[in-house]
N, C-alpha and C positions, 0 to 999 in steps of 0.2 A: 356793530361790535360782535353778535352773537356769530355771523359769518366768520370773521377774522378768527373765531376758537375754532369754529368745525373746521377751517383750511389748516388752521394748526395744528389739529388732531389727526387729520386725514395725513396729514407732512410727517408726524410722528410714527402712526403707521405703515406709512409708505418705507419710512427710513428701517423701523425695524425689522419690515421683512426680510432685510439681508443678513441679518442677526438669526435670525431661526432656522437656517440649517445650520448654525455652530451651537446654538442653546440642543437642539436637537440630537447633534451626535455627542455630546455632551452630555445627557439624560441618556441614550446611550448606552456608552462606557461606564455610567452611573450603576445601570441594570446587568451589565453584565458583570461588571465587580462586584454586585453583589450574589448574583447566580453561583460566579465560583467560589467567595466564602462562604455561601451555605454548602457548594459541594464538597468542599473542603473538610468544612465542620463534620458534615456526615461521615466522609471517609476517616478524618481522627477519630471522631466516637466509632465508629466497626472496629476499629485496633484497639478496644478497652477491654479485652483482654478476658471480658465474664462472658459468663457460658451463653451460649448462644440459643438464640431458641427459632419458631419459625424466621424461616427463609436467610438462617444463619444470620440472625440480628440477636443482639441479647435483647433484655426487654427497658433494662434505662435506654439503652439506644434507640430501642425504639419508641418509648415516651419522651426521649428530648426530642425525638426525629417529628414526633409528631407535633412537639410546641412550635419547635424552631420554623417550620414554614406559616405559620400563622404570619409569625411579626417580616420575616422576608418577604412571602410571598405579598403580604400587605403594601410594606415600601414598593417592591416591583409592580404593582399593580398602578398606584399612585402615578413614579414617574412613566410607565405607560400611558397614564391615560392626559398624564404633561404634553406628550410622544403626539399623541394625538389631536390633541388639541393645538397646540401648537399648528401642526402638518394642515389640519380643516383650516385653521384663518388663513394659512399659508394659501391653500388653495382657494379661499373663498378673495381673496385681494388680489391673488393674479385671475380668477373669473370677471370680479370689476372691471380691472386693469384693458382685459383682454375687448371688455367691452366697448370703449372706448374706439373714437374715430381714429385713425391710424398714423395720422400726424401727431394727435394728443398722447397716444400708447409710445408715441415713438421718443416721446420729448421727456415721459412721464418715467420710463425706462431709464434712458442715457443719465437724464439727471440726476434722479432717487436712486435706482438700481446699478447702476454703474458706476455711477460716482463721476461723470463726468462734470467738466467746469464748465460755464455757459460758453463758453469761447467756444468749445470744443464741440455743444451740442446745437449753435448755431450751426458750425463749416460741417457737419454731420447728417443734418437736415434740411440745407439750402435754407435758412430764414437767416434773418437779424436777429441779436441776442433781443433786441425789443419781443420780434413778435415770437420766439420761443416763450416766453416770458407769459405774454398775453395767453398762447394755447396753453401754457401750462396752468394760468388761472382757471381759463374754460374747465381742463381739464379734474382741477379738484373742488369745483365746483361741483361737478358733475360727480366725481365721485362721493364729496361731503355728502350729499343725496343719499345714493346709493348704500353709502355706508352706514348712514342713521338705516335708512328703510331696510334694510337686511341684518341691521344690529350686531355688523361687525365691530363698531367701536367699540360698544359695551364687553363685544366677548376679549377684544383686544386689551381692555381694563380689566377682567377678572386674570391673566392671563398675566400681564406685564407687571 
């Protein structure tokens, strides 16, 4: 029984990494909308119109200037380090992946990563949809492993 959950975690994984370059650029556009409303904000407050002091800033300008990257710079930081984390699992399950015997990366790919239908990833690979079937159990087997002893699952649950 405890097999049947790691093959199902590792299935869950495997399927979400086609998900994280869209969560990706998505975090993103996140940062960079927020880049230009603070640039924004800055350039509204420079047109408040009081006198100005060093480097042609007034000085509320430049005491909001100085709150307002606190709380931006904070958020931008955050989805950064989403940005990242993200990208590391990304690359630490296609290092698994890649480690795999080449029939099993091949099967492991077409079906999780590509979304092929077994139909499709037998006449693909020369097997029966049986023995694709088969390599693909070997194969997250082999990963379920992998993935505990490297503690990609676990990072995959703080993450998901």
């Amino acid at each position: 029984m405890a097999q049947a959950m790691e093959k199902g975690r590792v299935i869950e994984l495997l399927e979400y990494y086609k998900d994280i370059d869209g969560e990706v650029s998505i975090y993103r556009k996140i940062i960079s909308d927020l880049t230009d409303q603070y640039y924004n904000l800055i350039g509204a407050i420079q047109c408040d119109g009081l006198p100005k002091g060093k480097n042609n800033i007034s000085r509320q300008t430049e005491n909001m200037a100085l709150n307002i990257p606190d709380y931006v710079s904070g958020e931008i930081r955050e989805y950064e380090a989403k940005v990242q984390q993200l990208q590391a699992l990304k690359a630490q399950i296609l290092q698994e992946v890649s480690r795999l015997k080449l029939k099993e990366k091949r099967i492991i790919f077409d079906f999780y990563m590509h979304n092929l239908k077994w139909e499709q990833v037998a006449v693909r690979n020369s097997y029966s949809e049986r023995q694709c079937k088969n390599i693909r159990d070997t194969a997250l087997e082999t990963l379920s492993q992998r993935f505990e002893k490297n503690k990609i699952i676990s990072q995959f649950q703080r993450i998901a």
